[in-house]
C-alpha positions as a printed NumPy array, in Angstrom:
array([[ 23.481, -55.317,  -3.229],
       [ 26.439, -54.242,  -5.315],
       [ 29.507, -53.682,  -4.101],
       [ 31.609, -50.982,  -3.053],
       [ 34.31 , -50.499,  -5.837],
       [ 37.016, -48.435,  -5.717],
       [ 39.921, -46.731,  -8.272],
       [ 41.983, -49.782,  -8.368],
       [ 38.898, -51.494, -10.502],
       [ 40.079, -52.693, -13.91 ],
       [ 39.74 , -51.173, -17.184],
       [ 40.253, -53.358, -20.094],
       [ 43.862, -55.31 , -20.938],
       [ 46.38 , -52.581, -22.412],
       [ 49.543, -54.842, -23.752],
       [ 48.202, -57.886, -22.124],
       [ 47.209, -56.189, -18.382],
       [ 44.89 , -53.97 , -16.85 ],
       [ 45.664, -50.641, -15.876],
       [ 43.134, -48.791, -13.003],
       [ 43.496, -45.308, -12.87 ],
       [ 46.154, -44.516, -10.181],
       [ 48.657, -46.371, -12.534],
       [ 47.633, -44.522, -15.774],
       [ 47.936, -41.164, -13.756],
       [ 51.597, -42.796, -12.285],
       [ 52.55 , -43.853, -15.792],
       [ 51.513, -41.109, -17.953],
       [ 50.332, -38.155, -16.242],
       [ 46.544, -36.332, -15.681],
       [ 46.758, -35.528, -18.688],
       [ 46.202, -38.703, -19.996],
       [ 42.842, -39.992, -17.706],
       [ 39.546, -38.473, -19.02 ],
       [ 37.745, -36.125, -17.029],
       [ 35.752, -38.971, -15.071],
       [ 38.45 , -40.796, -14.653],
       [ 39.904, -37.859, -12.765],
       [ 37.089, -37.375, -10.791],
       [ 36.922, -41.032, -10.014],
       [ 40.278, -40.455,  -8.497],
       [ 39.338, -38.084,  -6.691],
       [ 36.19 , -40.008,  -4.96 ],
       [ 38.555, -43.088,  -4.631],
       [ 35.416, -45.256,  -4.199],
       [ 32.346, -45.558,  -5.522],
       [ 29.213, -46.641,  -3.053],
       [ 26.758, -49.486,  -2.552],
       [ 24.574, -48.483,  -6.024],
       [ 27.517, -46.91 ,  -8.314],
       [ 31.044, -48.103,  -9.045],
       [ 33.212, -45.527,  -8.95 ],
       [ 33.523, -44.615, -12.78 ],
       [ 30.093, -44.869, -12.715],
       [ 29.375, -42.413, -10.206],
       [ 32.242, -40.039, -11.868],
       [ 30.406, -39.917, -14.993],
       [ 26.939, -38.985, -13.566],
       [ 28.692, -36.22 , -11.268],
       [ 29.929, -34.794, -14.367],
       [ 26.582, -35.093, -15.565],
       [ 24.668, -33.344, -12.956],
       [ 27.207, -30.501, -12.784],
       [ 28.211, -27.994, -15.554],
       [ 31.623, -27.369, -14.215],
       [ 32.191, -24.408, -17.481],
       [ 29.667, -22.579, -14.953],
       [ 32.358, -22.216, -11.803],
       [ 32.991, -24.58 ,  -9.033],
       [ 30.042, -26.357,  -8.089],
       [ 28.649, -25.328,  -4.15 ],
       [ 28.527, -27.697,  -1.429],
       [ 24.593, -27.778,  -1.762],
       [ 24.767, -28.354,  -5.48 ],
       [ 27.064, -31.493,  -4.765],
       [ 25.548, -33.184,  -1.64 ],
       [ 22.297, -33.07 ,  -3.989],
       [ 23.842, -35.338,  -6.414],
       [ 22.153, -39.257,  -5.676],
       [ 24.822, -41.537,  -4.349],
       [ 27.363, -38.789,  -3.545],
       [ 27.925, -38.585,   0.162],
       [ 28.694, -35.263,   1.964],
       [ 32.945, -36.476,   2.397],
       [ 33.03 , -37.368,  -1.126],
       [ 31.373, -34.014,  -1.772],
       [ 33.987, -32.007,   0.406],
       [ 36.836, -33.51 ,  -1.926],
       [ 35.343, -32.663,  -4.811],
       [ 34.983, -28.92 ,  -3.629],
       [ 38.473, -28.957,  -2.119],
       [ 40.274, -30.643,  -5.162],
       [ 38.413, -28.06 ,  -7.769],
       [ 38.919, -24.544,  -5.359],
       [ 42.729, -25.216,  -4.585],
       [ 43.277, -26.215,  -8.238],
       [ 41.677, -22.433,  -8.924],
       [ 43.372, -20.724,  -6.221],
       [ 47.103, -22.134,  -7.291],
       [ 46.731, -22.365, -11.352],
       [ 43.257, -20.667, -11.957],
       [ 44.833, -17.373, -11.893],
       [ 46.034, -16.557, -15.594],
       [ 43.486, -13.716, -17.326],
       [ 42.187, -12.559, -13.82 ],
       [ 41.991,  -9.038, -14.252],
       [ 43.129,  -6.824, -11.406],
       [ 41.154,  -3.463, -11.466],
       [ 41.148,  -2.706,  -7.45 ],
       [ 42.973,  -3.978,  -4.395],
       [ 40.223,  -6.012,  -3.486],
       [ 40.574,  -7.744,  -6.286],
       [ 43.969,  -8.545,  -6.015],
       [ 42.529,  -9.497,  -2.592],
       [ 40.736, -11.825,  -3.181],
       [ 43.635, -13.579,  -5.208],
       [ 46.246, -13.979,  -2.167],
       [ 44.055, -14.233,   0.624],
       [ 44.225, -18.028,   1.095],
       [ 47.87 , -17.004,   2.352],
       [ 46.315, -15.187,   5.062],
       [ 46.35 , -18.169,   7.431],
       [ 49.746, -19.287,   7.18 ],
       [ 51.809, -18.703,  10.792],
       [ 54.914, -17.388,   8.774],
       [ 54.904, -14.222,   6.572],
       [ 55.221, -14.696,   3.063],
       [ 55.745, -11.961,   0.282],
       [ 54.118, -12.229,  -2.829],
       [ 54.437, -10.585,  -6.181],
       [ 51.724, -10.965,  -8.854],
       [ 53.035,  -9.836, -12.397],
       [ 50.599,  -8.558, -14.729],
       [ 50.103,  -7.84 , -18.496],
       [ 48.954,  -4.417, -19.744],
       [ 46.029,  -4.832, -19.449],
       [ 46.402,  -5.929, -15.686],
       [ 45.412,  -9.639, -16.447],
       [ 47.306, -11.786, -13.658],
       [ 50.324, -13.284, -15.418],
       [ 51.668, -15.535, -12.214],
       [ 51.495, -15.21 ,  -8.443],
       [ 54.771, -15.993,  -6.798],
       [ 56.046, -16.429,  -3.433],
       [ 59.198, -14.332,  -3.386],
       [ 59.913, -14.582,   0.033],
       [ 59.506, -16.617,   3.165],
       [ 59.912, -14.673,   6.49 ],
       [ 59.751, -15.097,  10.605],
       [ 56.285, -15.387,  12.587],
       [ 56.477, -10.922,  12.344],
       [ 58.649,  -9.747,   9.223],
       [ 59.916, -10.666,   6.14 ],
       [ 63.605,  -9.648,   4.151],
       [ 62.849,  -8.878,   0.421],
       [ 64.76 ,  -7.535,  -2.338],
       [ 63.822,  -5.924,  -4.998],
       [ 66.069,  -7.912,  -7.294],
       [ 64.227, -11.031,  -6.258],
       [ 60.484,  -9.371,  -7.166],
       [ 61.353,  -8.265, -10.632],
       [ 63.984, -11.082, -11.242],
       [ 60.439, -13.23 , -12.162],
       [ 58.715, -10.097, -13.451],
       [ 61.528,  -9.884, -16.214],
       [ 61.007, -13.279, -17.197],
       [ 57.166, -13.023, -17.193],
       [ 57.733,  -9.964, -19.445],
       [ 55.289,  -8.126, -17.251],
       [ 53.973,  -4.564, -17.737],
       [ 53.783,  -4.106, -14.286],
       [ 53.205,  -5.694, -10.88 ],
       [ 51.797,  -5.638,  -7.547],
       [ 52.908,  -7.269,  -3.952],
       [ 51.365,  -8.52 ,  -0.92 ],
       [ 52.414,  -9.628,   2.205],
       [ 50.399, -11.416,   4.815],
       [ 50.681, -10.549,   8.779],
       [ 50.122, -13.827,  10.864],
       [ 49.037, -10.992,  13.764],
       [ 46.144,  -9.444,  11.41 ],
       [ 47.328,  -6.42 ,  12.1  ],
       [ 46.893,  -4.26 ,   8.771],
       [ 49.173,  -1.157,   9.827],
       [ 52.316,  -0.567,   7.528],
       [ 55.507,  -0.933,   9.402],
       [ 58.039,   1.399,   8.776],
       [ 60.016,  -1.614,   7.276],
       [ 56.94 ,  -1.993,   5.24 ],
       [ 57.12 ,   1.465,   4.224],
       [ 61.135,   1.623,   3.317],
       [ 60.316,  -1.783,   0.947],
       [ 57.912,  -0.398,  -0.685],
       [ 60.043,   2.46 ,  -2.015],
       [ 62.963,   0.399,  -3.03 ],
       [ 60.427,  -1.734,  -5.24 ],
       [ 58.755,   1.751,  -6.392],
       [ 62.288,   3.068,  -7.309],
       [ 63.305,  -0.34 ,  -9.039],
       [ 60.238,  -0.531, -11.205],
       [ 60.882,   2.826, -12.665],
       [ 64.196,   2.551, -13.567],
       [ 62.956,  -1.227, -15.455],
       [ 60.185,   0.117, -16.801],
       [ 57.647,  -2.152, -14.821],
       [ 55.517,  -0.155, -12.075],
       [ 54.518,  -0.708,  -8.857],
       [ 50.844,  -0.516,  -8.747],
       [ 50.144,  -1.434,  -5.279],
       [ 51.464,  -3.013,  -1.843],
       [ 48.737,  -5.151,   0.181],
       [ 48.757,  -5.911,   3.214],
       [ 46.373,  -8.773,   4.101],
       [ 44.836, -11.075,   6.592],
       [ 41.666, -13.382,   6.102],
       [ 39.532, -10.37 ,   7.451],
       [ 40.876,  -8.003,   5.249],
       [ 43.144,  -5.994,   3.562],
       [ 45.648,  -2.649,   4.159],
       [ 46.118,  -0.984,   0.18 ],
       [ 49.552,   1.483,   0.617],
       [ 48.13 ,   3.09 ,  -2.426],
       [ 44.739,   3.783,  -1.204],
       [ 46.325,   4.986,   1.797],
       [ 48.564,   7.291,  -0.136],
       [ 52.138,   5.709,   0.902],
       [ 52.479,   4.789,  -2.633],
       [ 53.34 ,   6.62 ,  -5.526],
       [ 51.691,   4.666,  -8.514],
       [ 50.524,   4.959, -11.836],
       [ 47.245,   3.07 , -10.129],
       [ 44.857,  -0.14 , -10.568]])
């Protein structure tokens, strides 16, 4: 029966030692470990059939990653990878898309832009986003501009477009979460919303839309005609 090996195996001597893979990611970055090696990391262990590169390298494999993330289903069918193993894999890959996978998303609705800050939906505190875009409305960067209390959040709009300059954005669009899912604008909501409006015209960068979103779904102020704007 073969044993259980785990990232801290040995790869061959480098300058007289071995390096395993946590110190080659601690010495010189991801960058530097192939793509098995970083799922390997991610695993941390291989199982009684498959060391742990092993097992890395036939994941990669079995799965054409170019395609999207990789289902559940898809993963657990794998031989020799274990449903845990499987949920890392899954997690690791979707919050590496949902924090860095963002760049060349194209925003043509609210539910679109959606879909892009809804994992915020279940934090307890209310954060407000900005999400600078290009002109063709490809997502440039999603930012947290502010954090607020359990109900509100204080923005200004020097802090939204002091990132929006720097992106050298064509234009931009906010969210804001509400822990209460509640999707009603506030009146505070409302007031906001026209200072950023007012802002963007005299820079030059519009306000295209202000969400506001829980994990259910999603208030648009422009949809709902609070919001002046050149549109999605």
């Amino acid at each position: 029966m073969a044993e259980t090996l785990s990232v801290y195996e040995r790869e061959p001597p480098v300058n007289g030692r071995s390096l395993d893979i946590r110190e080659r990611l601690l010495r010189s970055g991801a960058p530097a470990v192939s793509d098995a090696e970083l799922v390997a990391a991610i695993l941390g262990s291989g199982n009684r059939h498959m060391e742990v590169r092993t097992l890395a390298a036939h994941i990669l494999g079995k799965c054409d990653f170019s395609a999207g993330i990789p289902d559940i289903t898809t993963l657990t069918d794998i031989s020799g990878l274990g449903q845990a193993q499987a949920c890392r894999i899954s997690a690791a890959l979707e919050l590496g898309k949902r924090f860095y996978g963002i760049r060349d998303r194209r925003i043509a609705s609210p539910a679109d832009a959606w879909h892009l800050v809804r994992h915020f939906a279940d934090r307890k505190q209310e954060r407000f986003l900005c999400c600078t875009l290009n002109g063709a409305h490809d997502v440039l960067a999603v930012r947290i501009i502010t954090l607020g209390l359990a109900n509100r959040t204080i923005v200004h709009p020097r802090e939204v477009f002091a990132e929006a300059v720097a992106d050298r954005a064509c234009a931009i669009l906010v969210a804001h979460n509400h822990p209460s899912g509640r999707l009603e604008p506030s009146r505070e909501d409302e007031d906001i919303t026209e200072r950023i409006r007012n802002a963007g015209e005299l820079l030059g960068i519009p306000l295209l839309d202000h969400l506001i979103f829980s994990q259910d779904g999603y208030a648009s102020m422009m949809e709902q005609g609070l919001l002046k704007s050149p549109g999605l």
